[in-house]
N, C-alpha and C positions, 0 to 999 in steps of 0.2 A: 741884278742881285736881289735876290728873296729879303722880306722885311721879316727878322727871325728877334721873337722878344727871349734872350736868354732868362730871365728872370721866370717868367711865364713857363720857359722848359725845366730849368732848374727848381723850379716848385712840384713840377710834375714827377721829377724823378723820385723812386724811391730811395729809403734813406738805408744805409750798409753799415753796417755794426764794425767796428776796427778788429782785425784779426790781434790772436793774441800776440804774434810778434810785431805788430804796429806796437800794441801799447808798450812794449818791451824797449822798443826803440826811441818811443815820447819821453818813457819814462828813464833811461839812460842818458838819452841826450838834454833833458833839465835837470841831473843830477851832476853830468858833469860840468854844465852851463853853471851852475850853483854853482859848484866846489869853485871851480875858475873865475869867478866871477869874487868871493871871498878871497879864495888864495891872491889873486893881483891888487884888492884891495887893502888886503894887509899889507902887502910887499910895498905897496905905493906909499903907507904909513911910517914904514920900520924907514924906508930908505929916503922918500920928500921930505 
């Protein structure tokens, strides 16, 4: 087996700009992580 330093290749790659639907999908999925995250926090208030 080859001694392969990922770190060492992973510096070497160049860096990819996130398409616009990545950010679409970061930013939907910590909006609803948000809301969800609130919403059971309440629920766990009104109801424990």
């Amino acid at each position: 087996m080859s001694d392969v330093n990922i770190n060492a290749e992973l510096q070497k790659a160049p860096v990819e700009p996130l398409l616009p639907i990545e950010k679409k999908l970061i930013g939907w999925s910590l909006g609803i992580g948000v809301t969800a995250l609130i919403a059971l926090s309440a629920l766990s208030h009104f109801i424990g």
